[in-house]
PLY file of the C-alpha trace (Angstrom):
ply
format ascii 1.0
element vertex 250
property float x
property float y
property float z
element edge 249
property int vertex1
property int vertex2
end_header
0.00 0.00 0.00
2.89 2.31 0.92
4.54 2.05 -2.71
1.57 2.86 -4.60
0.81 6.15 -2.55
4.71 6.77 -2.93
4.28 5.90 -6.76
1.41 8.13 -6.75
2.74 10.69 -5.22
6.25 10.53 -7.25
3.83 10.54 -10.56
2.17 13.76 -9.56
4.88 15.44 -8.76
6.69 14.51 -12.73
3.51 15.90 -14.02
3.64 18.79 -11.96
7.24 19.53 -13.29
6.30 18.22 -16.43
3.34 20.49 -16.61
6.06 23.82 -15.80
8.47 22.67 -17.81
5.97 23.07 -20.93
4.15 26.09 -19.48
4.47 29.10 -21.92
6.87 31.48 -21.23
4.05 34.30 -21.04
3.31 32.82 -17.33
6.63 34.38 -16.68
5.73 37.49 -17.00
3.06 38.70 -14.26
6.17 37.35 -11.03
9.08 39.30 -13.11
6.42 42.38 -13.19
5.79 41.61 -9.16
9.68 41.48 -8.93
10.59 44.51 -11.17
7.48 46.67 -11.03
7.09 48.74 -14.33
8.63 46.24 -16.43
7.10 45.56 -19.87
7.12 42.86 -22.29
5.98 42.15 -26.33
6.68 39.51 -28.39
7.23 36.94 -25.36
7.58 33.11 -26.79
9.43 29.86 -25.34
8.52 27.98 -22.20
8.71 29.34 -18.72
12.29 27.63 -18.30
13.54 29.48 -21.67
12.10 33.39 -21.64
12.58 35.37 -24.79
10.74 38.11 -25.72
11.33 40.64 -28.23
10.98 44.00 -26.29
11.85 44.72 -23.10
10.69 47.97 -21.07
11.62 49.54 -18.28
10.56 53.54 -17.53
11.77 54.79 -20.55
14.20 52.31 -21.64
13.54 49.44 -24.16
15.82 46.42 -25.24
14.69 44.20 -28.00
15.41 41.06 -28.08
16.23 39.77 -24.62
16.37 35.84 -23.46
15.71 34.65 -19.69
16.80 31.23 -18.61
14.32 31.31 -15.19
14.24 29.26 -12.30
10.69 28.87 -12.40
10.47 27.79 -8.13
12.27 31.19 -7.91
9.58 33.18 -9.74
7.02 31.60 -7.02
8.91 32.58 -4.10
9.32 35.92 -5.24
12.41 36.04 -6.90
14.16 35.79 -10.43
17.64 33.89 -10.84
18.47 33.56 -14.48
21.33 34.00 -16.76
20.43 36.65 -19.15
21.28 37.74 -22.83
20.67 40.87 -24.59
21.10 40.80 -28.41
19.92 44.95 -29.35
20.75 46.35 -32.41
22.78 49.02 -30.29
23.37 47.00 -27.04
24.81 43.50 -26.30
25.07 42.16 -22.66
25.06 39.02 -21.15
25.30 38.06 -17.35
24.06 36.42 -14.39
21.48 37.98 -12.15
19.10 37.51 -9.12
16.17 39.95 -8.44
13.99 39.91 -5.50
11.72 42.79 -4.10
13.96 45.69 -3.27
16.98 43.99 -4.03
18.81 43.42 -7.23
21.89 41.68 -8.39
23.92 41.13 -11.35
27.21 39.22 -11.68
29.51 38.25 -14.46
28.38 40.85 -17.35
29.82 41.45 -20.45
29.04 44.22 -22.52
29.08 45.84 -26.29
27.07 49.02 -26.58
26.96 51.38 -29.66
28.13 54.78 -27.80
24.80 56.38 -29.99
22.80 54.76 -27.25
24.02 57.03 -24.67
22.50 60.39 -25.59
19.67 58.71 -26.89
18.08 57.16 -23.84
19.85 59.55 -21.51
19.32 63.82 -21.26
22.94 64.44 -21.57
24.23 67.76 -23.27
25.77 66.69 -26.17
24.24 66.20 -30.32
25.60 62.51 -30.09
28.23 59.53 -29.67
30.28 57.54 -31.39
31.87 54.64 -30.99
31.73 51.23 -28.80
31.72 51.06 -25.34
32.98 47.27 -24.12
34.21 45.81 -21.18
32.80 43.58 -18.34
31.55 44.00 -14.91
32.28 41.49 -12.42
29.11 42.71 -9.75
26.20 45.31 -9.75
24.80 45.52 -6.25
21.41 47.51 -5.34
19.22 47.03 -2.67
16.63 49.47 -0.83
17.99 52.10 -3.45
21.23 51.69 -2.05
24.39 50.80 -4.19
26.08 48.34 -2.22
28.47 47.25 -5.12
30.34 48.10 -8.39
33.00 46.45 -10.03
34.01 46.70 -13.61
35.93 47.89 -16.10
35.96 48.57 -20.21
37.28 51.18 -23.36
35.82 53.10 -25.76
37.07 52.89 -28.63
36.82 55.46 -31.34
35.16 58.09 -29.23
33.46 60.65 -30.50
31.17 63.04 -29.04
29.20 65.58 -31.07
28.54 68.82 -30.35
26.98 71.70 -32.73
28.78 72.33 -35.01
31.90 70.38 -33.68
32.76 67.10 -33.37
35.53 66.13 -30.29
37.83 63.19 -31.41
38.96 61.40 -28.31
40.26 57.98 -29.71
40.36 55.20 -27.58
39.70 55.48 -23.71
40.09 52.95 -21.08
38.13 53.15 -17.90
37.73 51.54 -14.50
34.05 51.61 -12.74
33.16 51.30 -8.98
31.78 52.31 -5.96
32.52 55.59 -4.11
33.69 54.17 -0.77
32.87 57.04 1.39
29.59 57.66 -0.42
26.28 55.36 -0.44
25.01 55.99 -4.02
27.60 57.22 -5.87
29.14 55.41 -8.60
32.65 56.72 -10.43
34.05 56.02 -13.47
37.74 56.43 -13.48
39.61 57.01 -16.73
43.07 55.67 -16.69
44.25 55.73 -20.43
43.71 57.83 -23.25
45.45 56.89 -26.70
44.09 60.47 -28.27
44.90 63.78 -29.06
43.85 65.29 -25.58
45.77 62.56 -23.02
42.26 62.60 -21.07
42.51 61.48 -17.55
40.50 62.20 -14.44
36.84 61.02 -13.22
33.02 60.87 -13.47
31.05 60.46 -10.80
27.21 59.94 -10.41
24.66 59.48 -7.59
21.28 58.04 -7.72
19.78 61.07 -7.44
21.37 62.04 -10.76
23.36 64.33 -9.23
27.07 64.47 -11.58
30.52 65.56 -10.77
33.25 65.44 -13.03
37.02 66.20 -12.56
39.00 65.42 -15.95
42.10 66.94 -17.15
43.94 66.69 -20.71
47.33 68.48 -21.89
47.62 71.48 -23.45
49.82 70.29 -26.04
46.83 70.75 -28.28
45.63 72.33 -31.95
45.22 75.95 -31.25
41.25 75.86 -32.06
40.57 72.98 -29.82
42.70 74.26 -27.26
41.27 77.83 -27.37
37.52 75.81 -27.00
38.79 73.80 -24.25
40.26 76.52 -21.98
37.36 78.34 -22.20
35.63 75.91 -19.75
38.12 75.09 -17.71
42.19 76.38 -16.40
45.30 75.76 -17.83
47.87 74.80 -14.86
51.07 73.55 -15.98
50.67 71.56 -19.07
47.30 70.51 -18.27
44.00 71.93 -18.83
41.39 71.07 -16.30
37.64 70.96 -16.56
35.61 70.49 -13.99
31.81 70.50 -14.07
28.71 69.88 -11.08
25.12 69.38 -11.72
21.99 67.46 -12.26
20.94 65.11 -15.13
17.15 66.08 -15.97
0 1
1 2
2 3
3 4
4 5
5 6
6 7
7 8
8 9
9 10
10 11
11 12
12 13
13 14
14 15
15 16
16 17
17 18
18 19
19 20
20 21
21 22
22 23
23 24
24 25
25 26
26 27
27 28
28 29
29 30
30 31
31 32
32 33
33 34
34 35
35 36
36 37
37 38
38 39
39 40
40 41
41 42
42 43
43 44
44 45
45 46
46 47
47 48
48 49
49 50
50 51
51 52
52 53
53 54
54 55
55 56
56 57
57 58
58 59
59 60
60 61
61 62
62 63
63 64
64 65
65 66
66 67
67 68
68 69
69 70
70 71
71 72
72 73
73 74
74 75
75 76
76 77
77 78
78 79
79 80
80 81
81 82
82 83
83 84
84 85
85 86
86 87
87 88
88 89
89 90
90 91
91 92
92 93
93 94
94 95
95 96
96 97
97 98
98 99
99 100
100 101
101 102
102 103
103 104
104 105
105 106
106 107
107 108
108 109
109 110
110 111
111 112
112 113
113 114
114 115
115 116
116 117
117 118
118 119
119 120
120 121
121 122
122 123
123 124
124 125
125 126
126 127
127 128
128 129
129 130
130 131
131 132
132 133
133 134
134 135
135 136
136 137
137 138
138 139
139 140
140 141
141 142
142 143
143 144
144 145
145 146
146 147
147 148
148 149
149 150
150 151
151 152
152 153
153 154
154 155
155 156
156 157
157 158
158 159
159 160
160 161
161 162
162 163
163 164
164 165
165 166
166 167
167 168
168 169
169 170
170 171
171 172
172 173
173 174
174 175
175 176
176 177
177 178
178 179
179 180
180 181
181 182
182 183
183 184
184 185
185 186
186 187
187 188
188 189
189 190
190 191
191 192
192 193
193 194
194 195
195 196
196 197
197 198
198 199
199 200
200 201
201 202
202 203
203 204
204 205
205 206
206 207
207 208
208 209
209 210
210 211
211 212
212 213
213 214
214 215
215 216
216 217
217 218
218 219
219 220
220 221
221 222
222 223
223 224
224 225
225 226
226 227
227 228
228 229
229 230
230 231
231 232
232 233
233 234
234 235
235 236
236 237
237 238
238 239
239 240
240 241
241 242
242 243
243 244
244 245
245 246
246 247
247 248
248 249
């Protein structure tokens, strides 16, 4: 009597799994929703194990074609664990991450993004970008609006950034990211090469708030036009010319 309620049991719970393996990946979507409120989807197909969809919003943001390999047990305890790959016509990403409610995680990314993306999701005061922006980043860390982690690091190569009428050539620039120690939310971007014309060095930082401050330097061993643009928004000390610039994204 024991064996067949064990064999019955055993049998209900391979059609159970059976029965989430083959669920459609559109059950997905109402727990990643829960998880990341104000998260869209179109275009979702595959099973519930195997996510893609082909647009993926968040705010004002949108990725197409994005793929989710979910941990479907996770989803109903409030949570997502999944590797996940981005294949955008301007962005590429892959990485490991684990969201819960308040609390979000990424590990392991690697990243190609066309530099056009930049002023085109983001209010920054420039025309444009070009260029790609690669590198990887090893954790992304934020919980109760906090940043608790960054750790990464990447180039641009070929950088250009358009302004009216002017376009600023700054070749290829390497960069470090991470967390301001003595700061909760603030992230910095630290450039420690420049193969270009204007030897850029210095940093970027940015809060959550949106708050910006950036400290960057180049030489003044320049062409007399863009060194006459340059100096007038910043100081020449030395051989350097420094800019430095406070403020607020929109």
């Amino acid at each position: 009597m024991k064996k067949i309620v064990l064999g019955a049991v055993l049998a209900l719970v391979l059609f159970i799994v059976l029965l989430i393996a083959l669920a459609p990946a559109r059950v997905a979507t109402p727990f990643i929703s829960d998880i990341v409120p104000g998260v869209s989807f179109t275009g979702v197909e595959g099973t519930i194990w195997a996510f893609e969809a082909n647009s993926v919003g968040y705010r004002q943001y949108h990725l197409e074609q994005v793929k989710l390999d979910t941990n479907p047990l996770a989803l109903l305890l409030g949570s997502l664990s999944s590797n996940l790959e981005v294949d955008d016509h301007q962005v590429q990403l892959s990485a490991n991450l684990n969201l819960a409610n308040n609390d979000f995680e990424l590990r392991d990314i690697v990243f190609d993004i066309d530099a056009s993306f930049i002023p085109e999701n983001f209010n920054v005061a420039i025309d444009g970008a070009k260029g790609q922006v690669s590198g990887t980043i090893n954790i992304a860390h934020i919980a109760n609006n906090e940043f608790l982690a960054l750790e990464g690091a990447g180039s641009w190569r070929n950088a250009i950034i358009e302004y009216p009428n002017n376009n600023l050539e700054l070749g290829t620039i390497n960069f470090n990211l991470s967390k301001l120690a003595e700061s909760i939310n603030t992230l910095r971007l630290t450039i420690v090469d420049n193969q270009g014309v204007l030897d850029l060095k210095g940093f970027i930082e940015l809060s959550l708030d949106k708050s910006f401050s950036m400290q960057l330097h180049t030489t003044s061993a320049l062409p007399s036009n863009l060194k006459t643009w340059l100096t007038r928004w910043g100081r020449t000390q030395g051989d350097r010319i420094y800019l430095e610039w406070r403020g607020k994204l929109p």
